[in-house]
C-alpha positions in Angstrom: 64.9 -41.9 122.0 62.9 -45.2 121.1 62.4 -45.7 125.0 60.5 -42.3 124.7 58.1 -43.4 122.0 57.8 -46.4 123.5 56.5 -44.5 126.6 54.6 -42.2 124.6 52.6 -45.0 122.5 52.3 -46.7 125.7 50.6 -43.6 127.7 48.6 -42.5 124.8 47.2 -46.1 124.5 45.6 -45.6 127.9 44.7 -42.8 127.6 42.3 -43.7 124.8 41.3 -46.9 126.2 40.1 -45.1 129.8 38.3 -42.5 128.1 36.4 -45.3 125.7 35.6 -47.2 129.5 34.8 -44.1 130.8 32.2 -43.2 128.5 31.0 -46.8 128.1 30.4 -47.0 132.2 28.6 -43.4 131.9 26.4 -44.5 128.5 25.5 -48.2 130.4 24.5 -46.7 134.0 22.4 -44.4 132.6 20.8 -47.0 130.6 20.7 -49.0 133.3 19.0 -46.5 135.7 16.8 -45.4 132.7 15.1 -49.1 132.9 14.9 -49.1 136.7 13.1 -46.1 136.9 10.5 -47.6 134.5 9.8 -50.6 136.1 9.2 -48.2 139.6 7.3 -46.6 138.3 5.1 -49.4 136.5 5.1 -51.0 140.0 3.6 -47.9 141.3 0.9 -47.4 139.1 0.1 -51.7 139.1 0.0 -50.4 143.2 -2.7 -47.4 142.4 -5.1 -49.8 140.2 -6.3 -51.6 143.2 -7.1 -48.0 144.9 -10.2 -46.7 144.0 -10.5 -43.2 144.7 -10.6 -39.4 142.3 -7.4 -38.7 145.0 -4.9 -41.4 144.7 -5.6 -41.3 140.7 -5.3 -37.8 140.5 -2.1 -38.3 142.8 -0.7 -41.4 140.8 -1.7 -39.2 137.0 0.5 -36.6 138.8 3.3 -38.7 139.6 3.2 -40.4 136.3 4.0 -37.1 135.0 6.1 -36.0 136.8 8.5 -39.2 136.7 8.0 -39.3 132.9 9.1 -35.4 132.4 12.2 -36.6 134.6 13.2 -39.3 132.8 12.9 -37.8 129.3 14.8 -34.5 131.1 17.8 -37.3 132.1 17.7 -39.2 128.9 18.4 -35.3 126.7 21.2 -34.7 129.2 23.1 -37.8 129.2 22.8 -37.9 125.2 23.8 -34.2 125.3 26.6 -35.3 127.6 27.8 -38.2 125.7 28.1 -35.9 122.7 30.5 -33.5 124.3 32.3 -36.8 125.6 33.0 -38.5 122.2 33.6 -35.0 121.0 36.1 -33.9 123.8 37.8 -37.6 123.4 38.5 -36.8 119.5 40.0 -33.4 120.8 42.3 -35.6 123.2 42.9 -38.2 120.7 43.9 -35.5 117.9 46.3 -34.1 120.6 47.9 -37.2 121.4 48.5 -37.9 117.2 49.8 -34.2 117.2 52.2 -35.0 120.5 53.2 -38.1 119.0 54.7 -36.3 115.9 55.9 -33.5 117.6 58.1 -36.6 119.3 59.2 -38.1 116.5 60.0 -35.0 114.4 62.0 -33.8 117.5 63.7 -37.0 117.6 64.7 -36.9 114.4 66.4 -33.4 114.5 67.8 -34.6 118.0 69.0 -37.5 115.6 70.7 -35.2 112.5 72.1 -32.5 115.0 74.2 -35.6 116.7 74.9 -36.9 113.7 73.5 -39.9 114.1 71.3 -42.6 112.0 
C-alpha cells in the first residue's frame, strides 16, 4: 500500500505544479501581449503626428479608441479568467487532499481487516 501513496503524492504533486505553470504562462502572455499592443499602438499614433489632415486624425482618434476599449475588454477577461483558474485549482487541490485521505483511511482498514501493522 505505501507504493500507492507514493504514486498518489507523486501524481497529485504534478498535478498542482502544471496547473500553477499553467496559469503562470496564461497570467505572463497576456501581460506580455498587453504591452505589445501599447507600444503599436503608440507607434501608430507617433506615425499620424506627421500627417496633417481633419481625416487621418479623425481616423487615428478612432482607432485610438477603439484599441483602447479592446485592451481594457482583454485585461477584465483575463483577470475574470485568472480568477475562476486560482479558484477551480483550489477545487482540484481540495480534491486531491480529500483523495489522499480517502487513500490512507482505506489503507488503513485494508491494514486492520488483514490483520496487519
Amino acid at each position: 500500500m505505501y507504493e500507492g501513496a507514493e504514486i498518489f503524492e507523486s501524481w497529485f504533486k504534478l498535478q498542482k505544479e502544471f496547473m500553477e505553470n499553467w496559469m503562470k504562462s496564461q497570467k505572463d502572455f497576456m501581460e506580455n501581449w498587453t504591452e505589445a499592443s501599447k507600444k503599436l499602438q503608440e507607434s501608430f499614433l507617433n506615425l499620424g503626428g506627421a500627417k496633417e489632415g481633419f481625416a487621418s486624425n479623425e481616423m487615428l482618434g478612432a482607432y485610438n479608441t477603439w484599441l483602447n476599449t479592446m485592451m481594457d475588454s482583454s485585461r477584465i477577461f483575463t483577470d475574470e479568467a485568472i480568477k475562476i483558474q486560482e479558484t477551480w485549482k483550489t477545487s482540484v487541490e481540495k480534491q486531491m487532499e480529500m483523495s489522499k485521505e480517502m487513500f490512507r483511511n482505506f489503507s488503513e482498514l485494508s491494514k486492520q481487516g488483514t490483520g496487519k501493522n
